[in-house]
C-alpha positions as CSV (number, residue, x, y, z in Angstrom):
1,X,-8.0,13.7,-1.9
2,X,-4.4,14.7,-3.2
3,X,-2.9,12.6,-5.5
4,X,-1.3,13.3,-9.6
5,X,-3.3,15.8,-11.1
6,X,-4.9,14.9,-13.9
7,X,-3.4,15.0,-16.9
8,X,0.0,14.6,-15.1
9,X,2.5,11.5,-16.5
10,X,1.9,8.5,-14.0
11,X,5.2,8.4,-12.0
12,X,6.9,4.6,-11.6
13,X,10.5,3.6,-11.1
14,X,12.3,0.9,-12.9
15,X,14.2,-1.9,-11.7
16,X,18.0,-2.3,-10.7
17,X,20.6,0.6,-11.8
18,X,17.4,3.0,-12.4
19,X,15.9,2.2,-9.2
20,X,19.8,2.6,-7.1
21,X,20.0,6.2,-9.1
22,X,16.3,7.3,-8.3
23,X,16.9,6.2,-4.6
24,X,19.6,7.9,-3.8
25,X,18.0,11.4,-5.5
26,X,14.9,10.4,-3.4
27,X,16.7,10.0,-0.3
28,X,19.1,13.2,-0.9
29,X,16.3,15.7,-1.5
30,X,13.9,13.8,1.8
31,X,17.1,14.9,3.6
32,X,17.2,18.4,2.2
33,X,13.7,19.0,2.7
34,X,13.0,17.8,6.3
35,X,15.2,17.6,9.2
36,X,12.9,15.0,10.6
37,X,13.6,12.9,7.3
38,X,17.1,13.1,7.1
39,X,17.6,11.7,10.7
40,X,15.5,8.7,9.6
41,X,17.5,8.3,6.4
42,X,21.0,8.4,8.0
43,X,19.9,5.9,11.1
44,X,19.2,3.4,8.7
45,X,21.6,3.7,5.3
46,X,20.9,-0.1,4.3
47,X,16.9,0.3,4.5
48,X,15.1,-1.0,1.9
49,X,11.9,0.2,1.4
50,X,10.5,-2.4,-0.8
51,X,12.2,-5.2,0.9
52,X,8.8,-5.9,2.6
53,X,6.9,-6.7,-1.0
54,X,8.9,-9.8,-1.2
55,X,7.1,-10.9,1.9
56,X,3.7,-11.0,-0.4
57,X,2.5,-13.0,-2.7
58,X,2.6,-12.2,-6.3
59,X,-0.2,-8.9,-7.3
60,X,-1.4,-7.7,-10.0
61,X,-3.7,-4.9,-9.3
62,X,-6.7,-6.9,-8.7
63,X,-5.0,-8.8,-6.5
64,X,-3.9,-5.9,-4.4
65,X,-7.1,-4.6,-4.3
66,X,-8.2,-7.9,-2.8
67,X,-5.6,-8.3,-0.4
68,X,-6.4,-4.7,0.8
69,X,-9.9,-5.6,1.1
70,X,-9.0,-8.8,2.6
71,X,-7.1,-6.8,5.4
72,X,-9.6,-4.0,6.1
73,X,-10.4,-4.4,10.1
74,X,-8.3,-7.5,10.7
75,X,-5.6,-8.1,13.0
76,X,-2.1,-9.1,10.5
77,X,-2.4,-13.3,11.4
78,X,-6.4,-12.9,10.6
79,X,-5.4,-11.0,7.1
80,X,-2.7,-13.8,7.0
81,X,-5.0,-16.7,7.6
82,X,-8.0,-15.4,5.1
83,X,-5.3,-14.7,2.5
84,X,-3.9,-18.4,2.9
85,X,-7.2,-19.4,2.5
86,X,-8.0,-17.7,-0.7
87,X,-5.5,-18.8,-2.1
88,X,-5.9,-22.5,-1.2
89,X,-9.2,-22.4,-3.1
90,X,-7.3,-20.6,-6.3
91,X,-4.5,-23.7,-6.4
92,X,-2.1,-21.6,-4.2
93,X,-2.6,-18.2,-6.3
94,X,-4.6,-15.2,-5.7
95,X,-7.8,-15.6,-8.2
96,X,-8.0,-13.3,-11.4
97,X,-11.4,-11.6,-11.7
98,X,-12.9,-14.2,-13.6
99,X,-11.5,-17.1,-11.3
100,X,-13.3,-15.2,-8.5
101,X,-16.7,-14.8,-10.0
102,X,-16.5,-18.8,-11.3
103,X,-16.7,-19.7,-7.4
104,X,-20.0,-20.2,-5.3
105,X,-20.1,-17.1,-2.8
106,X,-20.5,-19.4,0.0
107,X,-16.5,-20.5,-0.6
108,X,-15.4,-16.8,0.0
109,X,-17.4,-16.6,3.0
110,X,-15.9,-20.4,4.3
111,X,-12.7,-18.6,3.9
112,X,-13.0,-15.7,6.5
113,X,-14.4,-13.3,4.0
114,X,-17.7,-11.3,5.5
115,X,-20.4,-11.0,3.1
116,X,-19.9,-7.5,2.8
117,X,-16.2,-8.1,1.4
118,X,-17.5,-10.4,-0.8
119,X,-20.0,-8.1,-2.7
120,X,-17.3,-5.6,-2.9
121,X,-14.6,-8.5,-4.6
122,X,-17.6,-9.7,-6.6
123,X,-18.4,-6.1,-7.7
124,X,-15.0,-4.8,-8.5
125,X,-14.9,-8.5,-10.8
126,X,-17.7,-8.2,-12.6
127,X,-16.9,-4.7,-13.5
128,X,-13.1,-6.0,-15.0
129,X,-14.8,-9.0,-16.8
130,X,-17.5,-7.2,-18.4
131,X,-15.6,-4.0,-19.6
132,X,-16.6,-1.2,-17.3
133,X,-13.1,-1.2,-15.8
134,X,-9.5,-2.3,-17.5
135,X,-6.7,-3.3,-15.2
136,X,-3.9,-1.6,-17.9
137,X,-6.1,1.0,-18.6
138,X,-6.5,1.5,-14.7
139,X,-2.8,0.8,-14.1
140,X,-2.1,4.5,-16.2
141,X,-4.1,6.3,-14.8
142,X,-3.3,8.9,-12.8
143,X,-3.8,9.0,-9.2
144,X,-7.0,11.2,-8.7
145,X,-8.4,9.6,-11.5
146,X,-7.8,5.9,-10.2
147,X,-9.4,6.8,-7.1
148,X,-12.4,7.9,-8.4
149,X,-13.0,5.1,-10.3
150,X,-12.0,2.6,-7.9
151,X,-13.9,4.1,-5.0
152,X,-17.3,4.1,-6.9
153,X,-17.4,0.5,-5.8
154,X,-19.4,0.6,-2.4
155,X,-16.6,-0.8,0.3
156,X,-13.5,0.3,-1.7
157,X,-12.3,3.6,0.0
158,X,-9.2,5.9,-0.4
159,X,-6.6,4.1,1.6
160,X,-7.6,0.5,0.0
161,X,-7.2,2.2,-3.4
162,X,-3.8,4.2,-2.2
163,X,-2.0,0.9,-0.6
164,X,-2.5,-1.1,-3.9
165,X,-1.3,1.7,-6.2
166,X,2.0,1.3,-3.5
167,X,2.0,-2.8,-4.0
168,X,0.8,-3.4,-7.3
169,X,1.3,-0.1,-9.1
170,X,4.6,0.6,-7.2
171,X,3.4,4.5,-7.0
172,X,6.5,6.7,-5.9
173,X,4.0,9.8,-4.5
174,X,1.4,8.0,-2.3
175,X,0.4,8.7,1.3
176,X,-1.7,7.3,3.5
177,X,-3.4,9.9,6.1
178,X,-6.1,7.8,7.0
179,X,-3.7,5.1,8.2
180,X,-4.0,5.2,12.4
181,X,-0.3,3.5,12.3
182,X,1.2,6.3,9.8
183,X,-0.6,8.8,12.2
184,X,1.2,7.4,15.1
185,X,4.6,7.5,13.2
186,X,4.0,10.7,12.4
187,X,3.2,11.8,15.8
188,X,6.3,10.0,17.1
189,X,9.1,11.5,14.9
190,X,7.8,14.8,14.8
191,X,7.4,14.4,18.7
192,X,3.7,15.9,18.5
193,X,1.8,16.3,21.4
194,X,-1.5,15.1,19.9
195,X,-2.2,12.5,17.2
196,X,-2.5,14.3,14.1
197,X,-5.4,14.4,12.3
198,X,-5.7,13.3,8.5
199,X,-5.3,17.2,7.3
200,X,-1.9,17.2,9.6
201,X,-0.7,14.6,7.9
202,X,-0.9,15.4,4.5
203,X,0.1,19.1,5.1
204,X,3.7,17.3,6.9
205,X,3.4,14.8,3.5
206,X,3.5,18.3,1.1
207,X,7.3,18.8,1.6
208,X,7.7,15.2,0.9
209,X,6.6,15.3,-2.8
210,X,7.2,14.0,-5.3
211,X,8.9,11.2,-3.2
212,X,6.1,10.7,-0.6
213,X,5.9,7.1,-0.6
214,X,9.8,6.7,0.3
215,X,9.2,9.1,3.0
216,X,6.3,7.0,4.2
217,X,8.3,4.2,4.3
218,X,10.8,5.7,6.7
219,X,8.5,6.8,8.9
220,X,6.7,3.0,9.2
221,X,10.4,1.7,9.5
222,X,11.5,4.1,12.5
223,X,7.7,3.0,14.0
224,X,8.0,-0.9,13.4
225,X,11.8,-1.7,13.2
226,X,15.0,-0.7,15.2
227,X,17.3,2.2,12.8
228,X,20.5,0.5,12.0
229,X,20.6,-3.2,12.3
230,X,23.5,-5.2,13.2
231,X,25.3,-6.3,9.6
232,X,24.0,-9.7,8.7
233,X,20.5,-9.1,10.6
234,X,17.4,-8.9,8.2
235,X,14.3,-6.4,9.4
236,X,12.1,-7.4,6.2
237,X,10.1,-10.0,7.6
238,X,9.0,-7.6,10.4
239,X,8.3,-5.1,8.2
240,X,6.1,-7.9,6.1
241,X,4.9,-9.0,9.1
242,X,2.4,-5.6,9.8
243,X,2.0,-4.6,6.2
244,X,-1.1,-6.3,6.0
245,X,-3.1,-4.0,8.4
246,X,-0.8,-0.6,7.7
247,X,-1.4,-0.6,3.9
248,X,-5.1,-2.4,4.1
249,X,-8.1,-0.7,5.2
250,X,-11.0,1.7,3.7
């Protein structure tokens, strides 16, 4: 699995001026480095690629990790209703560890959660409220290392792990290979005449780095939304709408 080496800095980008600065250097070595890229860039020069986040509810990295668990073989309005439902039983918030173990199984399952989703939630909990695990320690970790701590909890794989170092962790060098609908993007702006495999995909994503989760974002905008909206027009809510099952998954 590719990822920050270890021992590397964790890379994150700041809000505001820092963020306008570090975009436009993203965007100007994507185009630089792959024709494909700098098409998608300059068809769509007011594309935000976090505009979709604000669609979701508020995350810490638990709560990512529940949401992507949540979303793991579900349709976007199943992920949608199960989500709402979690939440209802949390007073309208997405349950910390402990809130999550404090509630009878049964609830989770009421709410649209299989058992085997359950165990996992219940798992990664009890390891964050007895010590194995510490959300800030986790949170600095560097990529490989995350992974491999994260996916020793039977149904937590790669891609759940990968999507919430994009939403909670707001990693700038994630990819997703084992995402079908990033496959199909792929296969679409490169105009491939196969579906890549995983392999494919990350050895397209290489070029990309250290910017890969930008470049992933383009590539699920030129698949999901038209390039250029009319001024005026938002494309977020679109983009929201199909987050659930491109970023979820094992």
């Amino acid at each position: 699995m590719t990822g920050t080496p270890a021992g590397k800095r964790v890379v994150a980008v700041s809000e505001d001026s820092d963020r306008v600065a570090w975009l436009q250097q993203a965007r100007a070595y994507l185009r630089h480095a792959d024709p494909v890229l700098a098409r998608l860039i300059d068809d769509r020069p007011d594309f935000d690629p976090r505009a979709w986040m604000t669609q979701l509810p508020p995350m810490d990295l638990y709560g990512a990790l529940l949401f992507q668990v949540t979303g793991q073989q579900l349709s976007v309005p199943a992920t949608r209703r199960t989500l709402a439902r979690i939440q209802a039983l949390f007073g309208g918030h997405l349950p910390t560890p402990a809130e999550l173990l404090a509630v009878d199984p049964s609830q989770l399952r009421e709410a649209g959660l299989s058992w085997r989703k359950v165990s996992t939630l219940r798992d990664l909990a009890e390891r964050m409220t007895d010590g194995r695990l510490d959300q800030d320690v986790l949170s600095t970790l560097p990529d490989d290392e995350l992974l491999a701590d994260l996916t020793a909890i039977p149904g937590i794989g790669p891609w759940t792990v990968q999507g919430a170092m994009l939403i909670a962790l707001r990693r700038e060098d994630v990819v997703l290979p084992g995402d079908l609908a990033l496959r199909k993007a792929v296969q679409a702006a490169y105009r491939l005449d196969h579906l890549p495999s995983q392999q494919e995909v990350l050895a397209i994503a290489d070029k990309w780095r250290p910017y890969r989760s930008l470049a992933t974002s383009y590539l699920f905008s030129a698949a999901f939304e038209p390039a250029a909206p009319p001024p005026g027009s938002v494309s977020a809510p679109d983009h929201a709408a199909s987050a659930a099952s491109r970023v979820g998954g094992s």
